[in-house]
C-alpha positions as CSV (number, residue, x, y, z in Angstrom):
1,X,0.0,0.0,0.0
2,X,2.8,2.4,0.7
3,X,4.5,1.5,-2.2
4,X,2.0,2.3,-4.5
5,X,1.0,5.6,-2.4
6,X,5.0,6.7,-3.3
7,X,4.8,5.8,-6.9
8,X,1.1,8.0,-7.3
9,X,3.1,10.7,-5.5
10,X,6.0,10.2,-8.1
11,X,3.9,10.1,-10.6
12,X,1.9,13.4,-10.1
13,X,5.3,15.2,-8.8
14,X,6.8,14.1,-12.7
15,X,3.4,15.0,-14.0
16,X,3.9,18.6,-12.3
17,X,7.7,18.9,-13.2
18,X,6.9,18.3,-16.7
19,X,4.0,20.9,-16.9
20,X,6.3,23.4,-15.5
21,X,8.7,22.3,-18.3
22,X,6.2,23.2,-21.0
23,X,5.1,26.3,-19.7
24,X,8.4,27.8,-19.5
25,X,9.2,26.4,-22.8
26,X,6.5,28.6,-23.9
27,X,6.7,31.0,-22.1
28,X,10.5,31.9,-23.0
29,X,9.3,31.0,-26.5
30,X,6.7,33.9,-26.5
31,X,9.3,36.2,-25.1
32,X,12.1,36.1,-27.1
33,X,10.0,35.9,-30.1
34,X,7.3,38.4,-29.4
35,X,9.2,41.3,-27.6
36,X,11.9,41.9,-30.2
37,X,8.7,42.1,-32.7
38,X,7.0,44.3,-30.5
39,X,9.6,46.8,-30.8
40,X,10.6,46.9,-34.2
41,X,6.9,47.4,-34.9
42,X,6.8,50.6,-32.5
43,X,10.0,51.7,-34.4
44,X,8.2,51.2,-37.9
45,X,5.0,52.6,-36.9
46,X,6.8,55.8,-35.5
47,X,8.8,56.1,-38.8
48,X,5.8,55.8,-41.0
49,X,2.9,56.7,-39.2
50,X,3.9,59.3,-36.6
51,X,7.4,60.4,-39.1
52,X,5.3,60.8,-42.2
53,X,7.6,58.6,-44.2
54,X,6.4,56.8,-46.9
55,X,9.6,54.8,-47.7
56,X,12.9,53.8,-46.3
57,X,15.1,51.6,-48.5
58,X,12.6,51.4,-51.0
59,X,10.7,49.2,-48.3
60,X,7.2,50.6,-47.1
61,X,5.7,50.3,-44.0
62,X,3.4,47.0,-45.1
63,X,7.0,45.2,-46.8
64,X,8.9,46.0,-43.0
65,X,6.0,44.4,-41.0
66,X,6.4,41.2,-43.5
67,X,10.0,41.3,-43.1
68,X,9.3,41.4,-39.4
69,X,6.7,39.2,-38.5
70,X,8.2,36.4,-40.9
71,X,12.3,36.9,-39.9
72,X,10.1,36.1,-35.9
73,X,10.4,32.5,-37.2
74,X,13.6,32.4,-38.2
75,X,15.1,34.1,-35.4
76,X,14.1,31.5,-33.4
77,X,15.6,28.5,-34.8
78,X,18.9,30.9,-34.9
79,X,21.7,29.8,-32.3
80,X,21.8,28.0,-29.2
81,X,23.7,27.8,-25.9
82,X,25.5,24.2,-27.3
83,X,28.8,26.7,-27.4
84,X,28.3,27.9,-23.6
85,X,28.6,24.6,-22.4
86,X,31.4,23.5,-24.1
87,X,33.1,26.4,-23.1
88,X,32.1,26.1,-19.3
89,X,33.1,21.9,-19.9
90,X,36.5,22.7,-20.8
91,X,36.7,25.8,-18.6
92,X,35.5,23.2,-15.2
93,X,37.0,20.2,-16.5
94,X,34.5,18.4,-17.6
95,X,35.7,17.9,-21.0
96,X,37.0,14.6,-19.5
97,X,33.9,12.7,-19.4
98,X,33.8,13.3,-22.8
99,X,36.9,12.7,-24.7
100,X,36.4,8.8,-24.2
101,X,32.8,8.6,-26.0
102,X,32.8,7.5,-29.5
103,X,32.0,11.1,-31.1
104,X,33.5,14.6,-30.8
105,X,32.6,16.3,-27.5
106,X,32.0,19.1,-30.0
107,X,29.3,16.6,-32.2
108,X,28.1,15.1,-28.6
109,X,27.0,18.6,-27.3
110,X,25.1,19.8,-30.7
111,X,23.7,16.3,-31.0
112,X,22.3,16.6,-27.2
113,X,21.2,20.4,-27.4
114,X,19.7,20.7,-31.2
115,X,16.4,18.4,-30.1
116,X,15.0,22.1,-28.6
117,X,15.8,24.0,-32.1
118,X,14.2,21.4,-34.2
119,X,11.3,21.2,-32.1
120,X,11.2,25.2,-32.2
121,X,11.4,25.0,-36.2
122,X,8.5,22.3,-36.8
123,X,6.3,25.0,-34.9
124,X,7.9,27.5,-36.6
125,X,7.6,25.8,-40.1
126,X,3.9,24.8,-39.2
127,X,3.5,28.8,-38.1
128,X,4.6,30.2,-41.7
129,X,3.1,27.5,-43.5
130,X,-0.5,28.3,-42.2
131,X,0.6,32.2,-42.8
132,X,1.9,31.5,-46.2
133,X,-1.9,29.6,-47.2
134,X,-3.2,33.0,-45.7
135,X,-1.4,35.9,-47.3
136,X,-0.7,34.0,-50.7
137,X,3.3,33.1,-50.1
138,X,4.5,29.7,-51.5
139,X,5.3,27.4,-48.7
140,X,7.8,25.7,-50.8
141,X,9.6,29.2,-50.5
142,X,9.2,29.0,-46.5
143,X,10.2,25.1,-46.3
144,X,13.4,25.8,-48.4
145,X,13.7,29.0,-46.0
146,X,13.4,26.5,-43.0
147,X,16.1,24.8,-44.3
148,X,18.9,27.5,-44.5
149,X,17.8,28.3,-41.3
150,X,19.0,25.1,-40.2
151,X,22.0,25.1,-42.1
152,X,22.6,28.8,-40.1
153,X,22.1,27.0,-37.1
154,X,24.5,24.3,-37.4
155,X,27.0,27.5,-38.6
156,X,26.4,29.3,-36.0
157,X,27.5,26.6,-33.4
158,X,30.5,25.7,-35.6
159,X,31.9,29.3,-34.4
160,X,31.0,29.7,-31.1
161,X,32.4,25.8,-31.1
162,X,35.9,27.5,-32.5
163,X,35.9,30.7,-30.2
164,X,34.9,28.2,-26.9
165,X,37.9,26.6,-27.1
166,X,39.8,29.9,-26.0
167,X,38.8,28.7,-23.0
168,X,41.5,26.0,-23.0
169,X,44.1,29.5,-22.8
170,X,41.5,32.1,-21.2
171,X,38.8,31.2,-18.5
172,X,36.9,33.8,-19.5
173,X,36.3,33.0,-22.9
174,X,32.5,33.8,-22.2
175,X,32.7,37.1,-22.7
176,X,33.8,36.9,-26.0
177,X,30.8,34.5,-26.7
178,X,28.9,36.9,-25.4
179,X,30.2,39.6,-27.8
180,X,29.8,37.2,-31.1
181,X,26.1,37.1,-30.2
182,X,25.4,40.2,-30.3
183,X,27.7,40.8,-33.8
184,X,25.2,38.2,-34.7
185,X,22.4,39.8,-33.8
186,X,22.7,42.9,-35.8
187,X,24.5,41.2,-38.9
188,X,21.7,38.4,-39.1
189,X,18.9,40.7,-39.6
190,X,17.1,39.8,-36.8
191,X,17.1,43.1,-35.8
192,X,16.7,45.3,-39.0
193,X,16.2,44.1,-42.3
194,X,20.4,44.2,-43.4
195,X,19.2,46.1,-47.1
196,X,18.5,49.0,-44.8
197,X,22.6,49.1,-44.6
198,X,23.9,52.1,-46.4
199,X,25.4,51.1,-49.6
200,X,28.7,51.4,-48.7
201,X,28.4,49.5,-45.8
202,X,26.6,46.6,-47.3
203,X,30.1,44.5,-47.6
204,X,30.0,44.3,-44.2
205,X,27.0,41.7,-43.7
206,X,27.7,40.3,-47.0
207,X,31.2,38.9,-46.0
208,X,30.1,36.6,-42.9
209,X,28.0,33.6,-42.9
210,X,25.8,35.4,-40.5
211,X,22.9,36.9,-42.9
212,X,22.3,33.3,-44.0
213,X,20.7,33.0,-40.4
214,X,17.4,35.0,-40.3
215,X,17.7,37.5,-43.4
216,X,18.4,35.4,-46.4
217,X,15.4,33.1,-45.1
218,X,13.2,35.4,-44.3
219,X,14.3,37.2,-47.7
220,X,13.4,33.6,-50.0
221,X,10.6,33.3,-47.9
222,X,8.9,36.4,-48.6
223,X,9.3,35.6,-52.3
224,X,12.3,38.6,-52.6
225,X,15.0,36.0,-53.7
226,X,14.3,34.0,-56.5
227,X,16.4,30.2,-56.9
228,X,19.0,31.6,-58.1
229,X,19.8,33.7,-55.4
230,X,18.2,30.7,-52.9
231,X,21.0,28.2,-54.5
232,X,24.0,30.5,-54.1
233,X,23.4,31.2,-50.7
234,X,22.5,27.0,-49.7
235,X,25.9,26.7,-51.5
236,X,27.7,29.2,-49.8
237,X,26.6,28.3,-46.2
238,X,27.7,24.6,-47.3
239,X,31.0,26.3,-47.9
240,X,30.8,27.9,-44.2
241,X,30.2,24.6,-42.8
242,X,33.4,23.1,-45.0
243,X,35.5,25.8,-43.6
244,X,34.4,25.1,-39.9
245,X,34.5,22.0,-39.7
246,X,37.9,22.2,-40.6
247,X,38.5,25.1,-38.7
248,X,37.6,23.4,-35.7
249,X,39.9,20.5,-36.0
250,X,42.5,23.1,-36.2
251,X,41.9,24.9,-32.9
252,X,40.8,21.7,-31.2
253,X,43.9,19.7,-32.3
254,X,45.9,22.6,-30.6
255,X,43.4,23.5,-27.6
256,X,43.6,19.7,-26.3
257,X,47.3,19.8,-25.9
258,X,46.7,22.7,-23.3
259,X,43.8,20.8,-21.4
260,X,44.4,20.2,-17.5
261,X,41.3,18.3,-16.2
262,X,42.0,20.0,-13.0
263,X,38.0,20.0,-12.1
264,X,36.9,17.0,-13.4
């Protein structure tokens, strides 16, 4: 009788744990996807309707609150924490536990932390692709989109994989995660659409991977990049990846040989 009082008392109490799971999932979904909207759409509607332009770019009001609303689901499957803990593993020492498994501990952490941003992007995809049915967009457009979202992803974690293993030298390597994010942020166009760049600054987004995040999806998604322009850029964050994956052998092979597993 007391045994099977515990086990309805474990069961509720994981029944309760996992409800609080899902609401702050949502929660912290909701946030970071709804706030940053919230204010770009205050700054648009201040421009336009309270500024009296008609125009900035050669965007109107109606083509910045597409750009908006759709780079929302983009900007979500964009980046991660993966790099944060394999900074603080090597930083603590736990990089130990790891180097005897049969993948990378730089594989091993994406593979355990990209469940979440997969999850995020099949709302995300099923999101736009109701949208798309509504406002007339192709939803081919949005699943390619999706899908160099994905590769962004995988890029973005390639770098921050590469910049954590400072941490091998510096212990304080977060910081400098910490700055790459915010670079990212602004060069993504997550924040502003990058187009709104003055010409002479537009080399600037154009020579890192990071526009193949949120704009260049949100760009093909919107129907604003034909397949040409779709192909080159699936092609050119292929080529990211390439140059990452090698890039990390590189500073891995050299970081290990500084590694004291002094807290693990």
């Amino acid at each position: 009788m007391l045994r099977l009082k515990w086990r309805i008392a474990a069961l509720k109490n994981g029944l309760q744990d996992a409800t609080a799971y899902r609401i702050e999932f949502l929660l912290q979904l909701i946030g970071s996807a709804g706030v940053p909207a919230l204010i770009q759409w205050l700054l648009w509607y201040a421009i336009f309707k309270i500024g009296g332009q008609t125009e900035v770019a050669g965007m109107s009001y109606t083509d910045l609150l597409a750009y908006t609303w759709m780079s929302v689901l983009f900007s979500q499957v964009r980046g991660g924490d993966h790099d944060f803990a394999l900074m603080e593993m090597i930083r603590s020492g736990g990089l130990s536990n790891y180097l005897l498994r049969p993948v990378s501990p730089v594989e091993f952490v994406y593979i355990r932390g990209v469940a979440e941003k997969l999850f995020v992007a099949g709302i995300c995809l099923v999101i736009g692709m109701i949208a798309s049915f509504a406002v007339g967009l192709n939803p081919l457009h949005l699943l390619g989109a999706m899908i160099l979202a994905l590769l962004g992803n995988i890029i973005h974690y390639q770098l921050g994989a590469m910049i954590a293993t400072l941490a091998f030298l510096w212990e304080e390597a977060y910081a400098i995660l910490m700055v790459k994010n915010m670079v990212v942020q602004i060069l993504s166009g997550e924040l502003i659409p990058l187009n709104l760049f003055p010409a002479n600054m537009q080399w600037v987004w154009k020579m890192t991977p990071f526009y193949l995040y949120v704009y260049g999806p949100t760009q093909f998604a919107l129907g604003r990049w034909n397949l040409t322009e779709f192909g080159n850029a699936i092609l050119i964050a292929c080529a990211w990846i390439v140059f990452f994956t090698v890039g990390i052998k590189v500073t891995w092979k050299f970081g290990i040989k500084r590694y004291l597993s002094l807290g693990g």
